[in-house]
N, C-alpha and C positions, 0 to 999 in steps of 0.2 A: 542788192535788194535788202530790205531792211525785214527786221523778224518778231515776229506777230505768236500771240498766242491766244489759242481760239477755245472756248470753254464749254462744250455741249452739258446739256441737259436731256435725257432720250429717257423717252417713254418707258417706265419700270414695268408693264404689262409685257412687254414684249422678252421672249425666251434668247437663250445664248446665239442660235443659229440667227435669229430674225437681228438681233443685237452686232454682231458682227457684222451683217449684210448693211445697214446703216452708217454702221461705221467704214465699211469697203465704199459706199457709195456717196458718202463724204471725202473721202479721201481720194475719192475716183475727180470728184468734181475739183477739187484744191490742183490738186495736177492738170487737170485739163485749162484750168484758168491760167500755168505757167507757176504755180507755186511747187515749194519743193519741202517734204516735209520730212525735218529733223528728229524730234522725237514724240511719242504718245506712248498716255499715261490711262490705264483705267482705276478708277477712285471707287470705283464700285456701288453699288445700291445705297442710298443715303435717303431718308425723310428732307423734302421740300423743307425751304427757313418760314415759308406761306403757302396756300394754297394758289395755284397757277394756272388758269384756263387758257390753252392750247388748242384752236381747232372746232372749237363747239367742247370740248369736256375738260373737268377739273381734275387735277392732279395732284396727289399730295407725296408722291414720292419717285426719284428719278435716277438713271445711272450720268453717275457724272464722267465725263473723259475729258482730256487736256489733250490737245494736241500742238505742239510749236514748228514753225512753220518759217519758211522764207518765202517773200512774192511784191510782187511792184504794190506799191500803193491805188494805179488805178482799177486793178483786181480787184481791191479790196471790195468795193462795192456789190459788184458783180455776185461774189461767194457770197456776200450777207445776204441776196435778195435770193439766193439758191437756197443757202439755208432757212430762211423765213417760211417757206413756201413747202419744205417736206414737212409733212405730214409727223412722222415719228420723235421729230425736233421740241422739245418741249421749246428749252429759251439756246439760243446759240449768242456769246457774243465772242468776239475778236477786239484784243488789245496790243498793240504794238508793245513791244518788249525793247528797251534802250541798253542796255548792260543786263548781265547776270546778276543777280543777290549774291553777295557775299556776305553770310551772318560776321555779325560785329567781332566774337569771340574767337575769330579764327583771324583775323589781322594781327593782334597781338592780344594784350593782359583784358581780362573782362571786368572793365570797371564798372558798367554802368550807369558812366555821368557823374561817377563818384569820384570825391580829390580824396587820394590815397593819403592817409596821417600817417607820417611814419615816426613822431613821439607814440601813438598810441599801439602801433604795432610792434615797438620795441620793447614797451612795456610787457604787453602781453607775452611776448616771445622770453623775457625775464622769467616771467612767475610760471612758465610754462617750467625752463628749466631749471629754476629753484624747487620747483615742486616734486618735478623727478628726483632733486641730489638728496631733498631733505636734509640745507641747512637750516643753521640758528639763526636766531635773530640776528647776532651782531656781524655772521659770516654776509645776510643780506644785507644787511645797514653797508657796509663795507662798498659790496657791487654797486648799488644806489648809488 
């Protein structure tokens, strides 16, 4: 089964009890559909990037939660039209996930995109430790 990650939006009117019961009754419907879910994240009360009408009323601010998930693809459908259709849901979307993120700087050196100069890094690494020894001129002339 391939794994998906689903991005609710839920109504910031609603308190901690009514907020988990949403959340229990999303996750009730994900399981029932045959999906299996891995992990969830809450992101907590965040201001809307725009104002969003949900249901007949405008919203300008939302709890966000992430939830990752595994489940057939013809489910998928099914859960979006569950989710469309509560009430408490501001926006819900579901995006199929292909690999993990691995940030760049944890593979190896964090270049950047940058081609490493190593005349200019020598240099600098020079004047670094001519600076600490405090020699003379002719002692640098000499390393040069």
């Amino acid at each position: 089964m391939p794994s998906y990650e689903m991005s609710l939006i839920i109504k910031a009117a609603l308190k901690r009890p009514e907020l988990s019961h949403v959340i229990r009754r999303t996750c009730d419907s994900l399981i029932g559909k045959g999906g299996i879910i891995r992990s969830m994240e809450n992101l907590g009360l965040r201001p809307l990037p725009y104002k969003m009408a949900c249901h007949g009323k405008k919203q300008t601010e939302g709890n966000y939660i992430l939830i990752n998930f595994d489940s057939s693809p013809e489910s998928i459908t099914n859960i979006q039209d569950d989710l469309k259709r509560d009430v408490d849901i501001i926006r819900p979307s579901i995006l199929r996930r292909d690999e993990d993120f691995v940030r760049p700087c944890l593979k190896g050196p964090c270049l950047f995109n940058e081609l490493p100069n190593p005349d200019h890094e020598r240099r600098v690494w020079k004047r670094r430790v001519l600076k600490k020894v405090h020699m003379t001129r002719k002692d640098k002339e000499r390393l040069l």
